[in-house]
C-alpha positions as CSV (number, residue, x, y, z in Angstrom):
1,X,0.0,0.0,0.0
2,X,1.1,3.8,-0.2
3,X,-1.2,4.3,2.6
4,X,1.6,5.2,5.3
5,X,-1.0,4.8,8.3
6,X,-1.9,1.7,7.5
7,X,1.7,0.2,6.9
8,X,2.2,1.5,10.5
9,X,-0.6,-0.3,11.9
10,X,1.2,-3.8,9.8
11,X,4.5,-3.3,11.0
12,X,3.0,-2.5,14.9
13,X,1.4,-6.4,14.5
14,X,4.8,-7.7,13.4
15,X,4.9,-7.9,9.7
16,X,8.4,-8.2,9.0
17,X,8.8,-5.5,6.6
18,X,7.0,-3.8,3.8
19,X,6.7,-2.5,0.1
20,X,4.9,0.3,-1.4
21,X,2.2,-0.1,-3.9
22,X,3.7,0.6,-7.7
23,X,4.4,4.2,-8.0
24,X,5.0,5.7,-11.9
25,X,6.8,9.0,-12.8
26,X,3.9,11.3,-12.7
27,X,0.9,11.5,-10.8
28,X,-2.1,9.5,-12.2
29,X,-5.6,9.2,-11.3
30,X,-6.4,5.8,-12.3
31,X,-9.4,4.1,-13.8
32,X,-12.4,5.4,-13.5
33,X,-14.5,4.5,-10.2
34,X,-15.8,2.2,-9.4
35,X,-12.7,0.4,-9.9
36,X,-13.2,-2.4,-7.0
37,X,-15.2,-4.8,-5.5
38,X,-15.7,-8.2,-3.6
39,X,-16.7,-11.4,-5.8
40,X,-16.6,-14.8,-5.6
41,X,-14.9,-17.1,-7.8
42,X,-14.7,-21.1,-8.1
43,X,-16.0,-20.9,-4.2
44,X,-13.2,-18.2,-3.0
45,X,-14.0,-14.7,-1.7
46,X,-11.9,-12.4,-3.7
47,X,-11.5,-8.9,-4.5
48,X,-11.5,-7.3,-7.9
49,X,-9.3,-4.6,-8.6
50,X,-9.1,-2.3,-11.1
51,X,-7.3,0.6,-9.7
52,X,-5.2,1.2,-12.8
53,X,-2.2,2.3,-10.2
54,X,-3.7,5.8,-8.7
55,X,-1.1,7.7,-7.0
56,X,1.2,11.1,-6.4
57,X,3.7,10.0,-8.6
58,X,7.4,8.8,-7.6
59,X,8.8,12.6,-6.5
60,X,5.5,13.4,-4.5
61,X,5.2,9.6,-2.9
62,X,8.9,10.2,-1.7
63,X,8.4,13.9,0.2
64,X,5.6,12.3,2.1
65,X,7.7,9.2,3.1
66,X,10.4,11.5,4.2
67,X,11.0,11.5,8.0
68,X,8.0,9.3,8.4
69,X,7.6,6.4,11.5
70,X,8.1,3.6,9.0
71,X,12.0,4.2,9.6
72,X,12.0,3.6,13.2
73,X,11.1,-0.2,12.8
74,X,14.1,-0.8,11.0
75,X,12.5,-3.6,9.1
76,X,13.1,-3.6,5.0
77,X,10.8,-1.5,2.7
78,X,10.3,-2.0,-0.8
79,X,9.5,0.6,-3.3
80,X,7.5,-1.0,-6.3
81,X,8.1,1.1,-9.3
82,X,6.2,0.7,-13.1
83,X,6.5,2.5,-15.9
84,X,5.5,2.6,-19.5
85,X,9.1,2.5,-20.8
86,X,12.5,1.8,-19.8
87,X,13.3,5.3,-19.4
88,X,10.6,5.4,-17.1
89,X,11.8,2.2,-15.1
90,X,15.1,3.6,-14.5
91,X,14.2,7.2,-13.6
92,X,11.8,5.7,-10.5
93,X,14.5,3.5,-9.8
94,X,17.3,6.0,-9.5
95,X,15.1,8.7,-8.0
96,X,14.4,6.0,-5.3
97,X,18.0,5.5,-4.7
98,X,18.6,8.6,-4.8
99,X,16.2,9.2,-1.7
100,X,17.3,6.5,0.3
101,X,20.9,7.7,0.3
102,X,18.9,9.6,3.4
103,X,19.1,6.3,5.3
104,X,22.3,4.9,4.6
105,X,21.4,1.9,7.4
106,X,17.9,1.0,6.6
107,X,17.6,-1.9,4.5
108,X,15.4,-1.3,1.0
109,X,14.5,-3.3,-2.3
110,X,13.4,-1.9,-5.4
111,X,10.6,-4.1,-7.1
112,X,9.8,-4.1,-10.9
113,X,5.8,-4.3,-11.2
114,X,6.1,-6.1,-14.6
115,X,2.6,-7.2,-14.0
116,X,0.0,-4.9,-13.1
117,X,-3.1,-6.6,-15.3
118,X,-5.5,-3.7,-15.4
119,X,-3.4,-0.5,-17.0
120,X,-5.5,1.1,-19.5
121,X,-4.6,4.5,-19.8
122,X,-1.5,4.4,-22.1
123,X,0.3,1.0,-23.8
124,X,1.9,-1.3,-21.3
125,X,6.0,-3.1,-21.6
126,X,4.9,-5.8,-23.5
127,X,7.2,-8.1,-21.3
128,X,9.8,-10.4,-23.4
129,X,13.0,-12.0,-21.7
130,X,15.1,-9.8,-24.3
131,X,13.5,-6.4,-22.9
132,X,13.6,-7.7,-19.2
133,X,17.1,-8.4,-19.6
134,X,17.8,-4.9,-21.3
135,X,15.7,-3.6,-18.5
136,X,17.4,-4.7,-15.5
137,X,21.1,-4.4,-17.3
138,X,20.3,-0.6,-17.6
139,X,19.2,0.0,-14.4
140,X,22.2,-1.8,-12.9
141,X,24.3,1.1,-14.6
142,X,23.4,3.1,-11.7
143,X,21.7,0.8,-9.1
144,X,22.9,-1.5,-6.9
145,X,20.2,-1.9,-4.7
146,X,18.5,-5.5,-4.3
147,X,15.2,-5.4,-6.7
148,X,12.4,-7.5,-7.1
149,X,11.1,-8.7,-10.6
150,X,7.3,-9.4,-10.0
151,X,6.0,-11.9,-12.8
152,X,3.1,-12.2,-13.5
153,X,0.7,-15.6,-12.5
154,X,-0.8,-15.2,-16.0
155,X,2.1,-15.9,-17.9
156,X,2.3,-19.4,-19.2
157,X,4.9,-21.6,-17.7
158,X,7.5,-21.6,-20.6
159,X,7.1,-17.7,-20.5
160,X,7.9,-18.1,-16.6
161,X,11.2,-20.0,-16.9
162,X,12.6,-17.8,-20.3
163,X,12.3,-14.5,-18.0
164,X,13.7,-16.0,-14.7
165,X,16.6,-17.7,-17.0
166,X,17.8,-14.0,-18.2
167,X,18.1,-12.7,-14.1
168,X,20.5,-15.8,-13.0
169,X,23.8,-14.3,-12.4
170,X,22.6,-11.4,-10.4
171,X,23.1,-11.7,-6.7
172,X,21.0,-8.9,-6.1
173,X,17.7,-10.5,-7.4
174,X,14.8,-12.0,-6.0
175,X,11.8,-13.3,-7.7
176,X,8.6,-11.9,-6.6
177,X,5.9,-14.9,-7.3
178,X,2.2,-14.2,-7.5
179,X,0.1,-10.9,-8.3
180,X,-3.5,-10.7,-9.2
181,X,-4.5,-12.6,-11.9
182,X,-6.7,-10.9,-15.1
183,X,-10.9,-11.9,-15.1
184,X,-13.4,-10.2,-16.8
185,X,-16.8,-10.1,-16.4
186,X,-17.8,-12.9,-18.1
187,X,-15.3,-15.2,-16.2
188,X,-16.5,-13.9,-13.2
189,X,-20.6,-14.8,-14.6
190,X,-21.0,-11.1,-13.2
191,X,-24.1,-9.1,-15.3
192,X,-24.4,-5.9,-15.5
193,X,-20.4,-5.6,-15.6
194,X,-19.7,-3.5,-12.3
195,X,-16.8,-1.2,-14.1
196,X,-15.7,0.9,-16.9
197,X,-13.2,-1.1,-17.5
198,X,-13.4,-5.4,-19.0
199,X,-12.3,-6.5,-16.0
200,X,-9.3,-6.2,-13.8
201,X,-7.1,-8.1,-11.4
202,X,-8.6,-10.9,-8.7
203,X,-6.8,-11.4,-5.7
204,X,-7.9,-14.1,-3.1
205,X,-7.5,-17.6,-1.6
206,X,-7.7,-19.3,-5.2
207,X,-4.1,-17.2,-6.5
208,X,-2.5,-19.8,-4.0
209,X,-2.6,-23.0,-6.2
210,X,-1.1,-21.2,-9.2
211,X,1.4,-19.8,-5.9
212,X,2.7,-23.1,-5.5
213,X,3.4,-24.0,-9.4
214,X,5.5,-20.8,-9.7
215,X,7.6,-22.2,-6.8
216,X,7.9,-25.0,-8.4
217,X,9.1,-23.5,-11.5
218,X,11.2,-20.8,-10.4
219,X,13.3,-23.0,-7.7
220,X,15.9,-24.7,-10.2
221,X,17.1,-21.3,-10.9
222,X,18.3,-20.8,-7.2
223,X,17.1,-17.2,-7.0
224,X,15.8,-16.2,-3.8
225,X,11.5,-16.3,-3.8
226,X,8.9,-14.3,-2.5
227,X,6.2,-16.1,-2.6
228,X,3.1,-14.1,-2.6
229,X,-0.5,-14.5,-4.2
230,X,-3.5,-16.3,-1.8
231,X,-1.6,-16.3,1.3
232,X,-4.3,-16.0,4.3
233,X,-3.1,-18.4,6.8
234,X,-0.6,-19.8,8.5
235,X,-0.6,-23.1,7.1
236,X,-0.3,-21.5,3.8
237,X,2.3,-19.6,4.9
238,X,4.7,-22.2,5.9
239,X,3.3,-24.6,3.1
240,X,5.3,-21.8,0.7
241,X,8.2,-21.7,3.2
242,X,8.7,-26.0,2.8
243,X,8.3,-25.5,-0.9
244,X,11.1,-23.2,-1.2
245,X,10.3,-20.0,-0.7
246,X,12.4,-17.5,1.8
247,X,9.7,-14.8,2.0
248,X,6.0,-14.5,2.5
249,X,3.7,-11.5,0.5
250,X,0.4,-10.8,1.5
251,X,-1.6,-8.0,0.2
252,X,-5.6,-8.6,0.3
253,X,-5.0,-11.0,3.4
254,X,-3.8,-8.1,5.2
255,X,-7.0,-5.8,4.4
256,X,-9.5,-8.5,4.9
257,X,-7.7,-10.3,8.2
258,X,-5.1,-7.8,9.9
259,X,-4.6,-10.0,12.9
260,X,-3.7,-13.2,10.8
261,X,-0.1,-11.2,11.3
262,X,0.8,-12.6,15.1
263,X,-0.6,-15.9,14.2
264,X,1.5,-16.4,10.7
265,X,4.6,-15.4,13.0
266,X,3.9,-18.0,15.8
267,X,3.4,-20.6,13.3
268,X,6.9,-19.8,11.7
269,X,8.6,-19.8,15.2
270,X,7.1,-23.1,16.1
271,X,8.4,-24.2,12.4
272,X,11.8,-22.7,12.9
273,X,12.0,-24.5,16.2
274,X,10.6,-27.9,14.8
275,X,13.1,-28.0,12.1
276,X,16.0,-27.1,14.2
């Protein structure tokens, strides 16, 4: 979220760090509302977004952050950046940077949101292992920060491996598994559609099946996983931990069950201690 409140309120129940919603160049207003609602889908409560990525923009995200709480928890914070070009990509990336120079001891990521489903405005990256290489190869030029790629659950499996294959090598990567997937209206059997938009990104407890598969893909490659995408409970949670994951993402689980946070965390103690 770029809600700096609520991000306070996560990290005060333990959440072991953080990243901020997918912040572009400029300031952009989204789709048009509505733009999200609760459905359900092959028997799983989900939520429908499509935001379109709302926000201040990368300059006017990072005065607010500036001097905020969030740095007293010492905890790691992402910054998830988009774009509709490379040039865009590296500008938020190096801007970022930039601004943490500020807090030379606090840990921080960079994540590339290479799969935001629902951007209708302008014409998206479309996403090739060529231009993610080129991607990531010029932003390196300048920063040496860990990043994030975030791939998309949408992408077929082939797709998957071609992209992950072009980021071994880097020691500074780590694979961010699991987003929303795309449904429109008619997947979801929902008449009168609800939007302006076709349809947008689901989030919920079915993402976690697809969660799994991507582990499964992505491990060979030995890049460090974040495993996010229908992650509720804590026997989810540590069912992505045996797979292979290191970290845990949860988004919509967060808004929907807050205090899931303490319980996740005793369950990975007790599976820490278990396995020692």
């Amino acid at each position: 979220k770029d809600d700096l409140n609520l991000v306070d309120v996560w990290l005060r129940l333990g959440v072991g760090g953080g990243c901020f919603k997918t912040v572009l160049s400029t300031p952009e207003q989204g789709n048009t509302r509505p733009r999200i609602r609760e459905v359900c889908y092959q028997g799983h409560d989900g939520i429908l977004n499509a935001l379109g990525l709302p926000g201040r923009g990368v300059a006017g995200f990072l005065k607010e952050l500036k001097g905020c709480s969030l740095f007293d928890y010492k905890r790691p914070l992402g910054f998830s950046i988009g774009g509709f070009s490379i040039s865009e990509y590296v500008a938020n990336a190096t801007e970022v940077t930039s601004f943490m120079q500020d807090y030379p001891d606090h840990p921080f990521y960079i994540e590339l949101n290479l799969s935001c489903p629902n951007l209708h405005q302008r014409k998206k990256l479309v996403v090739t292992p060529t231009l993610l290489d080129e991607l990531v190869r010029t932003i390196r030029q300048d920063v040496s920060a860990v990043m994030s790629i975030k791939l998309s659950p949408d992408w077929a499996d082939a797709d998957l491996q071609a992209m992950i294959d072009t980021l071994v090598g880097d020691s500074k990567i780590m694979l961010n598994l699991g987003n929303t997937q795309y449904k429109t209206w008619a997947d979801l059997s929902i008449h009168p559609p609800s939007f302006t938009v076709p349809g947008g990104g689901l989030s919920g407890s079915f993402l976690f099946k697809r969660t799994l598969e991507m582990i499964d893909l992505a491990k060979p490659f030995g890049l460090p996983i974040l495993a996010t995408g229908g992650i509720r409970t804590a026997d989810q949670a540590c069912a992505v931990l045996d797979k292979g994951a290191q970290l845990i993402g949860i988004a919509t689980g967060l808004i929907t069950h807050p205090f899931s946070i303490p319980k996740i965390n005793a369950a990975i103690a007790n599976r820490s201690k278990s396995i020692s």
